[in-house]
N, C-alpha and C positions, 0 to 999 in steps of 0.2 A: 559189551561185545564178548560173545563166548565161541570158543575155537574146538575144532575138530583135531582132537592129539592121538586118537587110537591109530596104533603100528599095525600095517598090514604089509604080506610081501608087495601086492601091484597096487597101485594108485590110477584110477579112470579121469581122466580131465573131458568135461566133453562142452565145447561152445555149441548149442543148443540153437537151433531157426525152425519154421514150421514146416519146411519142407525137407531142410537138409542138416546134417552138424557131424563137425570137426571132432573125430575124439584122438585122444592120447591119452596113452596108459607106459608108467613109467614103473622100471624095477624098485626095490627098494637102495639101491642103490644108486637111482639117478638115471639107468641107462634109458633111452628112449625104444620101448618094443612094440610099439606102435603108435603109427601116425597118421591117419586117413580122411579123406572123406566121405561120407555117404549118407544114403534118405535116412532123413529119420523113421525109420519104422522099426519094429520091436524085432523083425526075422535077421533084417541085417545085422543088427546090433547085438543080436545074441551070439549070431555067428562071428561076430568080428572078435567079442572077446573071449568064445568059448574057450581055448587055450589057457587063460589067465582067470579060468572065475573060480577057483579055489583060491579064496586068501583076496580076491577085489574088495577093494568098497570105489564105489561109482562117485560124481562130484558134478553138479551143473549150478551155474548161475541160477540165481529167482528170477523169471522172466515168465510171461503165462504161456509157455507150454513145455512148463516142468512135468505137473500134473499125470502124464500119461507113462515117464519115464522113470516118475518115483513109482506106481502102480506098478509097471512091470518089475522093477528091482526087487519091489514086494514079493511079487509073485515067485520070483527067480531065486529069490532066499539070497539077493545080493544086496550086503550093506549101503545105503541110499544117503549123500549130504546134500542137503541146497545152504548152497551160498547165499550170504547176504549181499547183494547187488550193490547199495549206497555201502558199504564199509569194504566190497572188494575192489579197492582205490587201486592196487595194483595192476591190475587188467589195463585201466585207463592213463598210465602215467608212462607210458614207454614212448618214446619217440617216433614207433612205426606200431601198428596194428589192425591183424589181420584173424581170421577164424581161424587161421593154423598157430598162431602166437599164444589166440587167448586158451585155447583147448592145453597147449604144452604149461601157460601161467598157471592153470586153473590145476592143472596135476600135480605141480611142485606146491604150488601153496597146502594141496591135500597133504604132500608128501613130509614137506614140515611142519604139519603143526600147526600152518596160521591162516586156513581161511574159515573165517566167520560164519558161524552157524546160522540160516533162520530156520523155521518152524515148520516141516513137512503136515502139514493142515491131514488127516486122515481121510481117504476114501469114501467112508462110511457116511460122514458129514459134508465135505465138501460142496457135492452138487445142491443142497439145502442153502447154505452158506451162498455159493453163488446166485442163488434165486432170489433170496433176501437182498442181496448187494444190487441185484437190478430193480428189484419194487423201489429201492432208494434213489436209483436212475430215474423211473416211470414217476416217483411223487419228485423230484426236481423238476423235472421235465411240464408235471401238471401247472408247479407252482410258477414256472416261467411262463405257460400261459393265461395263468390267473391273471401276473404281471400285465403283462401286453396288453390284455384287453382293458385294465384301467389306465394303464398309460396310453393307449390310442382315446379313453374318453378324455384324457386331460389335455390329451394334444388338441383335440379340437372345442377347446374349453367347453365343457357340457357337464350341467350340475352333476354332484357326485352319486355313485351306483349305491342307494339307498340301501340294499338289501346285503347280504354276503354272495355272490355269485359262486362260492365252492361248494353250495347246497345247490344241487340240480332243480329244486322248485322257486328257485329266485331267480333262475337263467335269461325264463320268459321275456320275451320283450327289451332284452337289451340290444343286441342287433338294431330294432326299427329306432334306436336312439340317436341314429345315426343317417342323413339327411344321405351322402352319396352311396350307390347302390355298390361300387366295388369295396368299401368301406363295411359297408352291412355284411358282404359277400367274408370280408377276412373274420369277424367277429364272427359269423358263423360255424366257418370254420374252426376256428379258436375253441369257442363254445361245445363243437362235438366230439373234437378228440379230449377235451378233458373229460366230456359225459363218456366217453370209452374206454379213457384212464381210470372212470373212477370202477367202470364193470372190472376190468382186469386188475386191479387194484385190491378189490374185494376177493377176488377169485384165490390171485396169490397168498394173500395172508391168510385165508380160511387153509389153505393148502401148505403151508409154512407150521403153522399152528398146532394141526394135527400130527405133524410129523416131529416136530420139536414135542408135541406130549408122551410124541413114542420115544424118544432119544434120550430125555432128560427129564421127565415132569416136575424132580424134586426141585432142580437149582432152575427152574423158568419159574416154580412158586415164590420161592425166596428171594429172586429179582424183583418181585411184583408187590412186593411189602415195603419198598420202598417207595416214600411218596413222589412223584414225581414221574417214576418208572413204568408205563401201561405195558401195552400187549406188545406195540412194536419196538420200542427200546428193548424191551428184556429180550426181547429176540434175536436183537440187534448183539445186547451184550452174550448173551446166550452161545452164540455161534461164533461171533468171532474171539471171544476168551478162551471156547472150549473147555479146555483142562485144567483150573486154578494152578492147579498142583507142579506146573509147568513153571512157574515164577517162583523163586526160594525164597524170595522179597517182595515185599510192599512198594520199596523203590524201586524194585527193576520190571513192577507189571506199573505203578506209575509212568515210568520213562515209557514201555512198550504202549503205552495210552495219550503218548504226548501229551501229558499231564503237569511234565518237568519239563524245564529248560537245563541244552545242555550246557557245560560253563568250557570255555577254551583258556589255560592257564600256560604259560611261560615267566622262567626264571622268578616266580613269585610274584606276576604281574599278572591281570586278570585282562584277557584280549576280547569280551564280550562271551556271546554265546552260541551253540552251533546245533546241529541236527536234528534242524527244523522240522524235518523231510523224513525223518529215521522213527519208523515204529505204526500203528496203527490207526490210519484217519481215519476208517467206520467206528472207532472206539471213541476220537477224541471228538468227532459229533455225538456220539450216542450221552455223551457225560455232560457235555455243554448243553444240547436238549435237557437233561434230567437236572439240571441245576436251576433251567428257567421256570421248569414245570414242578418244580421242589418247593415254590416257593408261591403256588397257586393253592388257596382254600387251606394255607397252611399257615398259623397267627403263629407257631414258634419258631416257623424259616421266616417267616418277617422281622421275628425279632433279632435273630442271628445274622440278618441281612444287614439291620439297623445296627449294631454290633461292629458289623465288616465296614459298614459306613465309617463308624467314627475312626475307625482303625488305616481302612486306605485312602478313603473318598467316595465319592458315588460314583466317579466314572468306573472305577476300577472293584469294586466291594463284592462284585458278582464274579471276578475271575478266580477267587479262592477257592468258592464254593463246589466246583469242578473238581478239584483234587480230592477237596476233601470227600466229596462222594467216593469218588474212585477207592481211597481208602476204605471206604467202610465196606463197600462192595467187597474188597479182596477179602476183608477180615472175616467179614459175614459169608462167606464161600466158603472160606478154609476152615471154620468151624462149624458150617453147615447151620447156621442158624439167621434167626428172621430179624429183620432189621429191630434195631429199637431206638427211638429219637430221644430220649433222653440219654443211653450211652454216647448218642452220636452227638450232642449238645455238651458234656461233661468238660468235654477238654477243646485244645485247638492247637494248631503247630503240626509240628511233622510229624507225631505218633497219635493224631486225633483219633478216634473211634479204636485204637488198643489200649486194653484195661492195663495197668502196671501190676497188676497180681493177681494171684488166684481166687482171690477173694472180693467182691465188690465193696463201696462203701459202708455198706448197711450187713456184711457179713455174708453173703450170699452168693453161691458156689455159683463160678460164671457164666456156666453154662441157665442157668437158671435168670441169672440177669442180664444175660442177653437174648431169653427168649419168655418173654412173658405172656399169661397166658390171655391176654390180648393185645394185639395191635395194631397198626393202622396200616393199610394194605394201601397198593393204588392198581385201578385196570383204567388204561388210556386218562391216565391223569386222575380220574375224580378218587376222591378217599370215601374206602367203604370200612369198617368193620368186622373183624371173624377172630374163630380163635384159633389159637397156634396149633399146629401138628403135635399130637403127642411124641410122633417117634422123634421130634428136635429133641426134646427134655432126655433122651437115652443117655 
């Protein structure tokens, strides 16, 4: 949890709704000099604090429509926080609450020093970012009607769909599998909205793709060396990591990856564990996905898997493997180089995939042994072959 400690004369509190929001702005010494309500639109609200925008910094919960309010502050050359929503416990612990309470909580807590940072997502990326988060809506969405329509053949006991139905050329013919005509009628249906999912499906990610090779091409190459990791994971992690350089720690982009469990401790006693909830879910599918697919057409992740067996069990052997990607990922960002599975195999524990010195075992400056000059790439999973970028080796 990181807090907002920069001293300004005026602090902005403002509870945030889509139409309307409560702001308060307090002196630096506590006095209340304003307390209103009004639209949220960008005219009123400049107008309300024009008087106090030399020396503001502005303050809103994370809620989604921060978005237009962090852009204006931008714009306005006025200093912009968002709150972390799950850690501003404050707001929700008082006895009575109201949008005029929480807009006055939300400017004191500016005002001392204690509300919780999260991560103002940039402009520039954003709307990329939300488009990818909905193709992950549109392939859930397909995958619940893949469901349905083999759980409607098993409800009416009828031998199994021989073919994969998620390929449109296997579609054929399964509807007339089905003796009643309103029956036929729902499988067909079923059947076309995924054949329409899979048009707009293809559409987005062509459309994602090009635009992530304008934003970023280097670190979407360096995602894709890892095996496991195709086109739409690295895009996945791509977008929602953003800026490695944002995490000072391996532990604290693990947590932000729900990657860790958090631990709740009193008087020396250990009360289980907590914030389930706290940190980034497109991350912690995008990891879990790369851990299953890590270990496809890959004899030395089976062997590491085997490994993880005798160490947890088999239920449990594949939940390690999750973090320890995640680590290598960070490690491999922050020095800008291409995965390599024997570094990521050397060790295991909590500092897996970082070298302990500057030197590798064989002598060799690290930079050099963590980017050799072949390795194993993945696009949508399968493992290809190429050679390293020379500018990694700089």
């Amino acid at each position: 949890m990181r807090f907002y400690t920069n001293q300004h004369p005026f602090y902005c509190g403002i509870d945030l709704h889509a139409r309307s929001m409560y702001v308060c702005i307090l002196s630096q010494e506590g006095e209340i000099l304003l307390h209103r309500n009004m639209n949220a639109a960008p005219e009123a609200f400049l107008k309300a604090v024009a008087p106090y925008r030399e020396g503001l910094v502005v303050a809103v919960e994370c809620i989604f429509t921060w978005s237009w309010l962090a852009d204006l502050c931008a714009q306005a050359g006025i200093p912009f926080v968002l709150g972390h929503a799950l850690y501003m416990k404050a707001i929700h612990g008082g006895k009575v609450k109201n949008d005029k309470i929480d807009a006055q909580k939300i400017a004191a807590l500016l005002r001392g020093g204690m509300l919780p940072k999260a991560y103002v997502y940039p402009a520039q990326r954003r709307a990329t970012r939300d488009v990818l988060r909905r193709r992950t809506h549109l392939m859930r969405t397909r995958a619940e009607l893949l469901g349905h329509v083999h759980n409607t053949n098993s409800q009416y006991n009828l031998p199994e769909i021989a073919k994969k139905i998620a390929y449109k050329a296997n579609r054929d013919g399964v509807a007339e599998r089905f003796e009643d005509a309103s029956v036929q009628k729902t499988i067909e249906v079923a059947l076309a909205l995924i054949t329409y999912d899979d048009e707009l499906l293809k559409e987005l990610e062509l459309c994602i793709l090009k635009t992530a090779r304008h934003h970023d091409p280097q670190t979407l190459y360096l995602l894709q060396t890892v095996p496991g990791i195709g086109k739409i994971l690295s895009l996945v992690l791509l977008y929602e990591i953003h800026r490695i350089d944002r995490f000072p720690s391996v532990q604290e982009f693990a947590s932000y990856c729900r990657l860790v469990k958090g631990s709740k401790e009193s008087g020396g006693k250990r009360l289980g564990t907590s914030g389930k909830q706290i940190g980034n879910a497109h991350l912690t599918w995008a990891f879990s996905e790369a851990a299953t697919l890590f270990l496809r057409n890959n004899p030395q992740g089976q062997k590491l898997l085997a490994r993880l067996e005798k160490k947890h069990d088999k239920g449990k052997a594949l939940s390690p493997l999750a973090p320890k990607l995640g680590r290598a990922v960070y490690f491999m960002l922050k020095r800008t180089v291409a995965f390599d599975m024997n570094l990521f195999l050397q060790s295991s524990g909590s500092r897996a995939a970082e070298p302990g010195a500057s030197l590798d075992a064989y002598g060799r400056s690290l930079k050099r042994a963590c980017c050799p000059y072949f390795f194993t790439a993945s696009w949508n999973a399968k493992a290809r072959r190429g050679h390293c970028s020379l500018s990694l080796m700089r």
